[in-house]
MARVEXFI-323840 format. One record per residue (C-alpha): x, y, z; chain; residue number from 1; residue in three letters. Coordinates in steps of 0.001 Angstrom, whole numbers, m for minus. Layout:
N
REC       u       v       w mol seq type
REC       X       Y       Z   A NUM  ALA
...
This chain:
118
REC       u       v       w mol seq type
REC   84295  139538  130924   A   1  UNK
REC   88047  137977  130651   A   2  UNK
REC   90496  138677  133547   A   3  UNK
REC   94143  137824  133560   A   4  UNK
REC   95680  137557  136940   A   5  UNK
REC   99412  137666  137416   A   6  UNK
REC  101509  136380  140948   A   7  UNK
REC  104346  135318  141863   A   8  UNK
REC  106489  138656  141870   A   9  UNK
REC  108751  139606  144291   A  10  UNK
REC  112084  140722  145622   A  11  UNK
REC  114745  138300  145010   A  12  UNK
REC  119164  138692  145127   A  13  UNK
REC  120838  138431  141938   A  14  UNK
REC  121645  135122  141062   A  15  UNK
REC  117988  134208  142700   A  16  UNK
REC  114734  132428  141041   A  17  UNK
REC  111350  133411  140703   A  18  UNK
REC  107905  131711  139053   A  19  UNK
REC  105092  134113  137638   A  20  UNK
REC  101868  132395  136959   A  21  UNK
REC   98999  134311  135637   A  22  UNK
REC   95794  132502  135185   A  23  UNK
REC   92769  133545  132864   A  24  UNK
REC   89144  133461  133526   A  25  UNK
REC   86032  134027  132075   A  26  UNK
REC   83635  133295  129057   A  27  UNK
REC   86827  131878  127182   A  28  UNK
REC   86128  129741  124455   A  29  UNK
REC   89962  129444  123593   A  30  UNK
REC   93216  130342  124132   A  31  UNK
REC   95780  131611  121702   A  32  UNK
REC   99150  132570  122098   A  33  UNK
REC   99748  133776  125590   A  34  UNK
REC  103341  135530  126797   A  35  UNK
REC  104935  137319  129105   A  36  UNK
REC  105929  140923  128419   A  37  UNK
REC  107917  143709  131196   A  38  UNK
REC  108305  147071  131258   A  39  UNK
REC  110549  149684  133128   A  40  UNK
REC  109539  153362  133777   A  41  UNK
REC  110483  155349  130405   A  42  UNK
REC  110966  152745  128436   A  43  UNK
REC  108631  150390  126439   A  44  UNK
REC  106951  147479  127403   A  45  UNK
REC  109331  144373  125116   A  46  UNK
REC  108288  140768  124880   A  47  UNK
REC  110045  138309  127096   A  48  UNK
REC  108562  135148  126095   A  49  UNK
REC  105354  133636  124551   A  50  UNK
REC  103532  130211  123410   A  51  UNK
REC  101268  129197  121713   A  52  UNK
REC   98269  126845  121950   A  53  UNK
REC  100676  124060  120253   A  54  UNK
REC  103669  124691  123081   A  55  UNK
REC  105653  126309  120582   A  56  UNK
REC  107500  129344  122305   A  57  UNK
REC  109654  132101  121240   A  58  UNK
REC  111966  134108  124082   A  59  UNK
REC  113950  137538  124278   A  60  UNK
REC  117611  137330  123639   A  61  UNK
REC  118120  139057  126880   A  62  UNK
REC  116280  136045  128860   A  63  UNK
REC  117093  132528  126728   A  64  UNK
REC  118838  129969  128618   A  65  UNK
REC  117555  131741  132069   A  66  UNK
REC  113809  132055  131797   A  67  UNK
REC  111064  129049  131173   A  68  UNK
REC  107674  129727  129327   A  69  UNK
REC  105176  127281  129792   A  70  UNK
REC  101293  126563  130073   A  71  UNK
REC   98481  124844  131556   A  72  UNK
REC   95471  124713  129456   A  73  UNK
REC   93383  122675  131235   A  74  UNK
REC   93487  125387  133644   A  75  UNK
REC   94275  128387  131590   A  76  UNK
REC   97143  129165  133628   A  77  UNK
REC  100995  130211  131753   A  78  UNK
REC  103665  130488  133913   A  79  UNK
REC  107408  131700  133558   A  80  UNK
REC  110223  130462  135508   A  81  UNK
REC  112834  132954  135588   A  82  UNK
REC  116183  131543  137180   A  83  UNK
REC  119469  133251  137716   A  84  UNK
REC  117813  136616  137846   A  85  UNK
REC  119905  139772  137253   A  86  UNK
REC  119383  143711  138318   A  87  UNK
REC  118669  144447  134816   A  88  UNK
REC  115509  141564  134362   A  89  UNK
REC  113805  144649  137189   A  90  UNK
REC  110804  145142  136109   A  91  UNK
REC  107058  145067  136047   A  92  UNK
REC  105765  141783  134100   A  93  UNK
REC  102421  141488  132489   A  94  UNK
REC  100629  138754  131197   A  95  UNK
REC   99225  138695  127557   A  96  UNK
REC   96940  136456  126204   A  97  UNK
REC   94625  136319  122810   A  98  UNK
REC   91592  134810  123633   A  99  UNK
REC   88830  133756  121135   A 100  UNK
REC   85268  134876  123064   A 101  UNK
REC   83022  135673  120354   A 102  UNK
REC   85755  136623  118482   A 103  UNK
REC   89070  136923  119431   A 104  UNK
REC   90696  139516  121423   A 105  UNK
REC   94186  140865  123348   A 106  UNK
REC   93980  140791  126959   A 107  UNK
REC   96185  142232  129700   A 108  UNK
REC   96817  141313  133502   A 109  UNK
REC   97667  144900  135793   A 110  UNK
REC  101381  143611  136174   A 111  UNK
REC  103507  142357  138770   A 112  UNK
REC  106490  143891  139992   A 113  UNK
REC  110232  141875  140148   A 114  UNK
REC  112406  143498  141717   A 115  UNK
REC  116433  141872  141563   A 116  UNK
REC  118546  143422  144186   A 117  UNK
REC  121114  143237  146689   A 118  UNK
């Protein structure tokens, strides 16, 4: 059994910083790519940043410059540092992770609600 578990949410003023961590545990032989995706009620869930096993990351348009991917895989732990938050980054995150146990597979955490507001 794999389980992905997100923190770090909250409710911060515009302008404000937050860091999600979501750590993986588990019969995990590896770890993939893992990322970061969000998703507001009626709309899909959109990637807002990933990386992969080699550091290499990728980011939203919406969130470059702002928001900081990164990982810890001694611990199996990716975090995302989101800084100069704005009303419209509102949203539940979820972590995402593909994980090689016995064959590789796409996990997701429940989700962590961000909530930027005045």
């Amino acid at each position: 059994q794999v389980q992905l578990v997100e923190s770090g949410g909250g409710l911060v003023q515009p302008g404000g910083s937050l860091r999600l961590s979501c750590a993986a545990s588990g019969s995990i032989f590896s770890i993939n790519t893992m990322g970061w995706y969000r998703q507001v009620p009626g709309k899909q869930r959109e990637l807002v940043a990933s990386i992969t096993s080699g550091s290499s990351t990728n980011y939203a348009d919406s969130v470059k410059g702002r928001f900081t991917i990164s990982r810890d895989n001694a611990q199996n732990t990716v975090y995302l540092q989101m800084n100069s938050l704005k009303p419209e980054d509102t949203a539940v995150y979820y972590c995402n992770a593909s994980i090689d146990r016995f064959g590789v597979g796409t996990y997701w955490g429940r989700g962590t609600q961000v909530t930027v507001s005045s």
